[in-house]
C-alpha positions in Angstrom: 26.8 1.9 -38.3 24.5 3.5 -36.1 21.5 0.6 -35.0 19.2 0.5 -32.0 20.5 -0.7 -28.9 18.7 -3.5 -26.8 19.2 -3.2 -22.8 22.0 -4.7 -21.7 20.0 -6.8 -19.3 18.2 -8.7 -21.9 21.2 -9.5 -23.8 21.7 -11.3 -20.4 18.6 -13.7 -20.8 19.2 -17.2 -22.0 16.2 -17.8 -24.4 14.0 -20.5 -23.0 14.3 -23.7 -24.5 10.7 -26.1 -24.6 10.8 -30.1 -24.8 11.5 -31.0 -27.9 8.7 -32.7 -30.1 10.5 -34.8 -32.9 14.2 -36.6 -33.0 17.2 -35.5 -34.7 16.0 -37.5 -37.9 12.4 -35.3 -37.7 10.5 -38.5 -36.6 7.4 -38.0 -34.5 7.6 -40.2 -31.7 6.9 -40.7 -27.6 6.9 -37.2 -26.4 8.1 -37.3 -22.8 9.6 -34.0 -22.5 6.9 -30.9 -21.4 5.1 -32.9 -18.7 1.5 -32.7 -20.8 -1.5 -35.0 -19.6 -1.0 -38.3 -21.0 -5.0 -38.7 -21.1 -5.4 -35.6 -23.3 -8.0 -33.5 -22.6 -11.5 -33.3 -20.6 -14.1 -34.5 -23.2 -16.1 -31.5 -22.1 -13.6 -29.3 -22.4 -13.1 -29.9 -26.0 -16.6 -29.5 -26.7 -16.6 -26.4 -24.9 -13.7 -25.5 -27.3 -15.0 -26.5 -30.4 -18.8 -24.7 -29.7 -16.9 -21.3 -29.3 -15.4 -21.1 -32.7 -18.6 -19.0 -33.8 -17.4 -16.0 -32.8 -14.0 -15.3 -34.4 -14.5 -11.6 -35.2 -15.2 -10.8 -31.6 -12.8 -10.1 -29.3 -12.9 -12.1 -25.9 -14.2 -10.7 -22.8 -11.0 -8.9 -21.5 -12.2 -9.2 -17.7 -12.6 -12.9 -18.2 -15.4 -12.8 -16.0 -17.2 -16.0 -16.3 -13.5 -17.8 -16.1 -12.9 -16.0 -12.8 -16.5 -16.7 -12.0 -15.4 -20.1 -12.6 -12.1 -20.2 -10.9 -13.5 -18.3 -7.6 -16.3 -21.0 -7.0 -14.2 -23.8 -7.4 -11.6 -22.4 -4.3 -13.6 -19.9 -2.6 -11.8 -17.2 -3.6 -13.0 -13.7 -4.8 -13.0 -13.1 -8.2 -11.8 -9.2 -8.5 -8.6 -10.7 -7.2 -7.6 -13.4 -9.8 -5.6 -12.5 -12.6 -5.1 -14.6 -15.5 -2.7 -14.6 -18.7 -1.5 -16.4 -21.4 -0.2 -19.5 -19.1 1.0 -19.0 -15.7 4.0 -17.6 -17.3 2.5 -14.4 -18.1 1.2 -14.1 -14.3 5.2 -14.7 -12.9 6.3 -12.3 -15.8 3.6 -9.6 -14.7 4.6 -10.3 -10.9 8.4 -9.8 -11.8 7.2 -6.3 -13.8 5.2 -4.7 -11.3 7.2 -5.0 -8.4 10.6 -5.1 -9.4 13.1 -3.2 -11.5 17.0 -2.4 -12.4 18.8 -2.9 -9.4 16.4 -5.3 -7.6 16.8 -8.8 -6.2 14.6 -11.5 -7.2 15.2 -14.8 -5.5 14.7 -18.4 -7.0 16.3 -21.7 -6.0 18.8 -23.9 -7.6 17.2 -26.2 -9.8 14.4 -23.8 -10.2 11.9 -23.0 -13.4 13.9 -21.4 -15.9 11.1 -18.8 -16.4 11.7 -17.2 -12.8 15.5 -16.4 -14.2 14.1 -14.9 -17.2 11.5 -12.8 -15.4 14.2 -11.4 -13.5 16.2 -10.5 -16.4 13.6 -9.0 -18.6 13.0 -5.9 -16.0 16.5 -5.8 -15.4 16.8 -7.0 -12.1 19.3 -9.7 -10.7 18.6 -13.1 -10.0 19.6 -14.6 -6.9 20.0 -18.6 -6.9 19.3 -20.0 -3.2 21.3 -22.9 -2.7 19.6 -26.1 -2.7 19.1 -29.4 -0.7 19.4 -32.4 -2.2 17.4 -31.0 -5.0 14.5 -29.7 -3.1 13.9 -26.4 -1.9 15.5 -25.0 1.8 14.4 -22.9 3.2 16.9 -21.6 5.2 19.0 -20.9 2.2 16.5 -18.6 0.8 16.0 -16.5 3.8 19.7 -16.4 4.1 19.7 -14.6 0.4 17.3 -11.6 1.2 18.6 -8.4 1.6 17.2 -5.0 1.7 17.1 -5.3 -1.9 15.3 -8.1 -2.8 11.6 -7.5 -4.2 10.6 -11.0 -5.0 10.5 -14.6 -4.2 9.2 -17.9 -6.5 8.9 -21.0 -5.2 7.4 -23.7 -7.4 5.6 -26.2 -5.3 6.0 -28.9 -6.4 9.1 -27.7 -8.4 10.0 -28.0 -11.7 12.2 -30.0 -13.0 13.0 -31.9 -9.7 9.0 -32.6 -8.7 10.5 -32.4 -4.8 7.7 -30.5 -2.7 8.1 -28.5 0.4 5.7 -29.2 2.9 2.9 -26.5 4.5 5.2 -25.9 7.9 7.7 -25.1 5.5 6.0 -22.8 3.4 4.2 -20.9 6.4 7.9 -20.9 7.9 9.4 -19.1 5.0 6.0 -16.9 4.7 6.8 -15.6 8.4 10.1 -15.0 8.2 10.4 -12.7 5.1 10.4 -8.7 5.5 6.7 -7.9 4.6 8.0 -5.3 1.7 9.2 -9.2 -0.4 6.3 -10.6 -2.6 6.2 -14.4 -1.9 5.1 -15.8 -5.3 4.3 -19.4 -5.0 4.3 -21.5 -8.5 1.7 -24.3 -8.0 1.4 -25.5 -11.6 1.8 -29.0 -10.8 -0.8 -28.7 -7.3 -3.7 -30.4 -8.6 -1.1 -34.0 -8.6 -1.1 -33.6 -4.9 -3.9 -35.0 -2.4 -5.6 -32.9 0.1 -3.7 -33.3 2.8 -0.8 -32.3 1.0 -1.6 -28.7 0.0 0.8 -26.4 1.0 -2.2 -24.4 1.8 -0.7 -21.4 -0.4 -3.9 -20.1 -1.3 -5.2 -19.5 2.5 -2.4 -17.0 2.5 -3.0 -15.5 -0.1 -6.7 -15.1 0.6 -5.0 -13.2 4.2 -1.4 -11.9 3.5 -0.7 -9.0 1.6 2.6 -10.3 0.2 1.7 -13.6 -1.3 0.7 -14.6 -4.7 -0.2 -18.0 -5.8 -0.4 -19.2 -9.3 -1.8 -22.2 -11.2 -2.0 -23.3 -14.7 -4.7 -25.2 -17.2 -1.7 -27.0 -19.2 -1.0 -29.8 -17.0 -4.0 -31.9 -15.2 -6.3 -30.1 -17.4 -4.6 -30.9 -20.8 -5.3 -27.6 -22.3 -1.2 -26.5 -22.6 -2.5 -25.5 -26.3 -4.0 -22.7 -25.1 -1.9 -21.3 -22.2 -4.0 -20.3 -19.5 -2.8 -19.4 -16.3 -4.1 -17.5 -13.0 -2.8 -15.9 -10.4 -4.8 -14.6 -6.5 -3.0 -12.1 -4.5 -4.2 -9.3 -2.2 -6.7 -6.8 -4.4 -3.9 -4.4 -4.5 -1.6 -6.8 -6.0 -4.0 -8.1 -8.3 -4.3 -4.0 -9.5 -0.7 -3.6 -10.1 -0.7 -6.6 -12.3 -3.3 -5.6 -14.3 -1.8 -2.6 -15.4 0.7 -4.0 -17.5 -1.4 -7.0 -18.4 -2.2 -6.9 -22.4 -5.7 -6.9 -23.2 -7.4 -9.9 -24.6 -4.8 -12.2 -23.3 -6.8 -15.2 -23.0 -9.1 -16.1 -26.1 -12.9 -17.1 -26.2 -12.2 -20.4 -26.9 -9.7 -20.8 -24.4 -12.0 -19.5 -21.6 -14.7 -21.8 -22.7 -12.5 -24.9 -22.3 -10.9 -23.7 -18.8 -14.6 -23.0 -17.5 -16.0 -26.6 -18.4 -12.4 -27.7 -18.0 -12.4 -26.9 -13.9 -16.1 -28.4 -13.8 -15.1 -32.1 -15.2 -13.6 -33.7 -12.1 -14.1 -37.0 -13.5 -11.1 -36.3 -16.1 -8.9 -34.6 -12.9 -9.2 -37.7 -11.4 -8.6 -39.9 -13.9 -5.8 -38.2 -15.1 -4.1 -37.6 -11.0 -4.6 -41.9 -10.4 -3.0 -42.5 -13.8 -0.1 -40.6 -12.5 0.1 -41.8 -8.9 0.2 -45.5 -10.4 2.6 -44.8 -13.1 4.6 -42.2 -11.6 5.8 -44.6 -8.4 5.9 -47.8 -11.0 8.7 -45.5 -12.8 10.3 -44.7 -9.3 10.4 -48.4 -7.9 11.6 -49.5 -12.1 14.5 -46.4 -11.5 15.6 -47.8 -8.0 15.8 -51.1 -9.2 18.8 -49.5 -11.4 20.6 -48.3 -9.1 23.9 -50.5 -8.9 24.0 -49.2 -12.7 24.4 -45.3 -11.2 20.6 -44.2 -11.7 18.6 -42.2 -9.4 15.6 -40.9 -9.3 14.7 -37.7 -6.6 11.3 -38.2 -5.1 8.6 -36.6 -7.3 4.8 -35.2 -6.5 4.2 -33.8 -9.8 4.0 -35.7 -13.1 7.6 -36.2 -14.1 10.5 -37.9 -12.5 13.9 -36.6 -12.5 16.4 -39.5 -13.3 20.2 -38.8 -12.4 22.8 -40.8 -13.7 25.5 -41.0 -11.0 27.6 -44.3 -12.8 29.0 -45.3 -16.2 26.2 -44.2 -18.4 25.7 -40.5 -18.7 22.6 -38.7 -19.0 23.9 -37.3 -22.7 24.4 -40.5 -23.6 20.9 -42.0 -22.2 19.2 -38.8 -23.6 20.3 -39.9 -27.3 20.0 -43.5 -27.1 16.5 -43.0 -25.5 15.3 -40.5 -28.5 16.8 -43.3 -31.1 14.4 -45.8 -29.0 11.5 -43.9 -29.6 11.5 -41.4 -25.9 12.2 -38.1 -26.1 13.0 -36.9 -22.5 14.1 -33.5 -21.3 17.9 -33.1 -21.3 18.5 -29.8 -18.9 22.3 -28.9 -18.9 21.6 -25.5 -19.1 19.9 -25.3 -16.3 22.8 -27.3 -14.2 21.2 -31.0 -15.1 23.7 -32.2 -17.4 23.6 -35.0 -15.0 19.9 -35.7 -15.5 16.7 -36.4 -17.4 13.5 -35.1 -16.4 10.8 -37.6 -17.9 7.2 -37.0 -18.3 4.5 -39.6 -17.1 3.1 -40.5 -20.2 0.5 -43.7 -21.1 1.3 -47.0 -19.8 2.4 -48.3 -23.0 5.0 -45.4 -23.1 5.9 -45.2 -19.4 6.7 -48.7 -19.9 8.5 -49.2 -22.8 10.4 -46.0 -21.7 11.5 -48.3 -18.8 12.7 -51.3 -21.0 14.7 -49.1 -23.1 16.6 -47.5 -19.8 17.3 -51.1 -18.8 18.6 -52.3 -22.3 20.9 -48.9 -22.3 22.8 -49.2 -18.6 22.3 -52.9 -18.9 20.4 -53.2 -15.8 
């Protein structure tokens, strides 16, 4: 019979998979699998929300004016070059679809976000997996992988799932040595966990280079994941290209509301970046003192830790007992992590009782 047939390049994509949010038995319990904000949600920002629901007929402002407004005086940055979309997802899709196509090389690195591989896919160009180093990002490997094909670059910095972070020399290294035809498109959905002296200073080249285009999100620190809002700042020219395959409407009244008195309550960003400092080394230092039982943890700057299990106890086996416990962690074998769990940082009551229940399963 005679049926429509899709592309053979999206037949190729491996559906994305979220963090689950209930057990095998369908009970509710401590969601440590999509790295949310354990504090919840700026107070203002929920206000903000819940005072834009008078409107529901209208459509929202498709420019998103007042959230670029918004966005631009918080970094200095011009607004008639930030795009935004339905999480930063949409941005790294509408990056992959404006400047890349069948035949095209779009480079990621091992242990990368599994979004950059289905970007790739869905315009039918072909992914290229830099090796990695020790889990983290090299360099070297990338610029090894670039050819006169390849179109596009992501680097998540920090990177999800392994939280490892490559340092501004690096970055600026990288930056210098690709062809200036190769979009650099740097992933900083997990930035606002760093301090000051740690930014990778992504954004200054975007405000400069032609080629580079950075991209944040209002899920994590900001606690709005609900509403998937992301944004994206490139060169003017980039920015147009991206538009014009963005859909309309992409990001809803509501939604702009919250990210606008979202970016303004710095109170609840700092709040929620000590809660993660203390917590997320406590978790570290609780992991290391495991280690004659096989765990490890790679060195994290965003708000998860990535726990392998390198001894008797497998990962599997630690993902299942921890879900009976009450945890639900994020299990990642197909994305080469069989060997892992990435974790979330959530409240102290639930980073630590996570910690007891690892112990009580390797017996450490």
């Amino acid at each position: 019979m005679n049926a429509p047939e899709p592309k053979s390049w999206v037949m190729d994509i491996a559906p994305y998979v979220p963090g689950r949010s209930t057990t095998d038995d369908g009970r509710k319990v401590a969601k440590l699998s999509s790295n949310e904000n354990p504090l919840g949600t700026s107070p203002a920002a929920r206000a903000a929300f819940d005072a834009a629901h008078g409107s529901l007929e209208r459509y929202p402002d498709a420019g998103a004016a007042e959230l670029r407004e918004a966005i631009a005086g918080k970094y200095d940055l011009d607004p008639q070059r930030i795009i935004y979309g339905t999480g930063s997802d949409e941005v790294l899709h509408l990056a992959a679809g404006a400047f890349a196509g069948p035949g095209d090389e779009i480079i990621f690195v091992h242990y990368g976000f599994a979004v950059y591989e289905i970007a790739a896919r869905r315009v039918g160009a072909v992914p290229v997996v830099a090796p990695d180093k020790d889990y983290a990002t090299d360099v070297d490997a990338i610029l090894g992988c670039v050819t006169e094909k390849t179109k596009l670059v992501f680097i998540a910095n920090p990177n999800n799932p392994t939280g490892t972070f490559a340092p501004r020399e690096e970055i600026a290294r990288l930056h210098a040595a690709l062809p200036k035809t190769v979009l650099l498109v740097l992933d900083q959905a997990y930035a606002e966990y760093l301090t000051a002296e740690e930014d990778d200073h992504g954004l200054r080249l975007a405000m400069t280079e032609p080629n580079v285009l950075v991209t944040h999100t209002f899920s994590k620190i900001y606690g709005l994941a609900a509403e998937r809002i992301g944004w994206g700042y490139a060169s003017a020219a980039i920015i147009d290209a991206m538009h014009r395959i963005r859909a309309p409407f992409n990001v809803t009244t509501a939604g702009q509301q919250a990210a606008i008195a979202a970016l303004k309550d710095t109170a609840f960003t700092d709040a929620s970046r000590a809660h993660n400092d203390k917590w997320l080394a406590w978790l570290t230092g609780q992991v290391a003192a495991l280690g004659n039982a096989g765990l490890r943890a790679v060195p994290s700057r965003a708000n998860f830790l990535l726990i392998l299990f390198e001894g008797d106890v497998t990962a599997e086996q630690a993902y299942k007992a921890l879900m009976d416990k009450g945890y639900i962690t994020r299990w990642l074998p197909g994305q080469g992590l069989g060997h892992g769990l990435r974790i979330s940082i959530g409240t102290e009551e639930e980073v630590t009782g996570l910690a007891q229940a690892l112990r009580e399963i390797v017996g450490g």
